[in-house]
Phi, psi and omega in degrees: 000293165333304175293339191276299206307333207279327284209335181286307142020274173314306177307330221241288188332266189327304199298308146009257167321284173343318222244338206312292200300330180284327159307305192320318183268340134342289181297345184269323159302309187290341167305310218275313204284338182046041186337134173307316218175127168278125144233145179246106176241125147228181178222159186057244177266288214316311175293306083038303164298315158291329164309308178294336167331278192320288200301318183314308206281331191275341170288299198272349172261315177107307165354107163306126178216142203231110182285169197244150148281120175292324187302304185316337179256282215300016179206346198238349144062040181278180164235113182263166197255077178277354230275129202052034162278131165261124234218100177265117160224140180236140228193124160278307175293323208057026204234349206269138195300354173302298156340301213284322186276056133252326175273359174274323191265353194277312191270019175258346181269024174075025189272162165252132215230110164245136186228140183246109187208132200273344172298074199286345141261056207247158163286009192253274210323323172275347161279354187263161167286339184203140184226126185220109178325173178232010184007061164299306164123212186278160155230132189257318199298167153269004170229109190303113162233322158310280204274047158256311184289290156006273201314322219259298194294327198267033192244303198279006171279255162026272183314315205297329176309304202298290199240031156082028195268091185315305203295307207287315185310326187281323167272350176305335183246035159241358187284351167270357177265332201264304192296311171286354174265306187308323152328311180269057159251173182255108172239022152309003171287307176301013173312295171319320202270319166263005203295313187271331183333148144210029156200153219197098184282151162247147185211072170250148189226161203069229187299346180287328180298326177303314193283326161263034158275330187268330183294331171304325174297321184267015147266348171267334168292359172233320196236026146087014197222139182320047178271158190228126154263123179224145166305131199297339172282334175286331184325315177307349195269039173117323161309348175284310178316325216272348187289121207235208164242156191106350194289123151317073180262125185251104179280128204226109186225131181277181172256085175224213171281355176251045187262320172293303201300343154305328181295303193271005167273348170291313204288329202284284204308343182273341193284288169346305197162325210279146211287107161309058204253142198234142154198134185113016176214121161257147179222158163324143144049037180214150185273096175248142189287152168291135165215181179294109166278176183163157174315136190310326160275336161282301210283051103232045133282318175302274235281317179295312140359307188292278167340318197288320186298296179313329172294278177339308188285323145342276166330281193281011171283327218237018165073029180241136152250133194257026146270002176230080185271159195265138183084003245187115186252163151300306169274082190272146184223085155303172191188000000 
């Protein structure tokens, strides 16, 4: 995990250079086609890379974007009205059959089936209408960290082409030197603060919710802990009762518009009790993490990047190794 994890950088540079002409003509399709509507289907981080899908794309297109359930077509076997739809699917394998009958009936229902995918011979990659590798190479680990961060750049190349956004494209091309920087911070201070845990909120909101749905995965996938990820406005909707004192929050903030209400739900969660660590915010008397600055929609890919070295570090503090998680394959195939 530490090496795959370190190795993304490198990986986001190539996909880059590799992908250019081809997102270009991608993005020249979805001009043409002026889609109605997104649904976005994954599982796992791949499902997470699309929670950041969604906001991206509805922030910067205006577009409704929607995750999709695969079990309605692979078990409940509806048929949906796709017809001028854009059908996002993201994948590390291409393989799991749940996947493949949701992007098969999404292009029998009239969807444009674009698929972000590191198998390049995969059955998804051979079933889409348009396919743009995420060229991660292999990942061995069983908790995906290279091909997440993949997922995270060809979401955000992809859109910024699809809807002409010069600024973001232009910062995009600092995002693989910016990405090898954020590896090397240092969040080992927050060891001590979870090293004992045995339950843990993650809390980000907009484009940060996806990343903190994926750093809660990789803590019960690495480190053995209960975590949860809620958007800092839903934690108020009943998860704030469980917050006692000593409770483990880990807060995750880009610099965009949800950045005061994180500010004042950090504030909310110390008065409760709750031990806090923060990165993308400094506050008085709160463990704030280093993080990157960088345009508002890359930092928080620079951050999950950041999280990985600490999940790996996490791990083995807490006497796991996270390159083995118990009960856990690399490839799962739902259905």
């Amino acid at each position: 995990m530490f090496r795959e994890a370190a190795e993304a950088p490198t990986a986001v540079r190539a996909q880059f250079a590799a992908n250019r002409e081809l997102v270009g003509d991608v993005g020249a399709v979805l001009r043409r086609l002026a889609p109605r509507a997104v649904v976005i289907c994954g599982r796992g981080s791949s499902d997470h890379a699309g929670t950041f899908a969604k906001y991206l794309i509805e922030t910067r297109s205006g577009l409704h974007a929607s995750s999709a359930a695969p079990s309605i077509s692979s078990l409940y076997a509806t048929r949906s009205d796709l017809n001028g739809v854009l059908f996002v699917v993201i994948s590390q394998s291409g393989a799991s059959p749940d996947i493949l009958s949701a992007a098969e009936r999404a292009r029998d229902a009239g969807a444009l089936v674009v698929a972000l995918v590191n198998e390049e011979g995969s059955p998804l990659a051979r079933g889409a209408h348009h396919t743009i590798p995420l060229r991660a190479g292999p990942e061995t680990s069983v908790a995906a960290t290279k091909s997440y961060v993949a997922s995270l750049a060809a979401v955000l190349h992809l859109v910024a082409v699809w809807v002409r956004d010069l600024e973001l494209l232009e910062a995009l091309e600092q995002a693989p030197t910016q990405l090898a920087s954020a590896w090397g911070l240092d969040w080992s201070a927050a060891i001590e603060h979870f090293r004992t845990a045995e339950s843990l909120y993650v809390v980000g909101r907009g484009l940060g919710l996806g990343i903190a749905r994926e750093a809660a995965l990789k803590l019960k996938e690495t480190c053995g802990l209960h975590a949860e990820a809620f958007s800092s406005a839903e934690l108020r909707h009943g998860p704030m009762a469980l917050v006692q004192p000593g409770f483990p929050v880990l807060a995750l903030a880009q610099r965009d518009e949800t950045l005061a209400g994180i500010e004042t739900l950090a504030a909310e969660l110390r008065h409760a009790g709750a031990d806090v660590v923060l990165a993308g915010l400094e506050l008085p008397g709160y463990l704030a993490l280093p993080v990157l600055r960088a345009h508002p929609v890359i930092e928080p890919m620079l951050m999950i990047q950041s999280f990985y070295r600490l999940a790996n570090a996490l791990a083995l503090a807490r006497g796991r190794d996270p390159d083995r998680p118990p009960h856990l394959s690399k490839v799962t195939e739902t259905v």
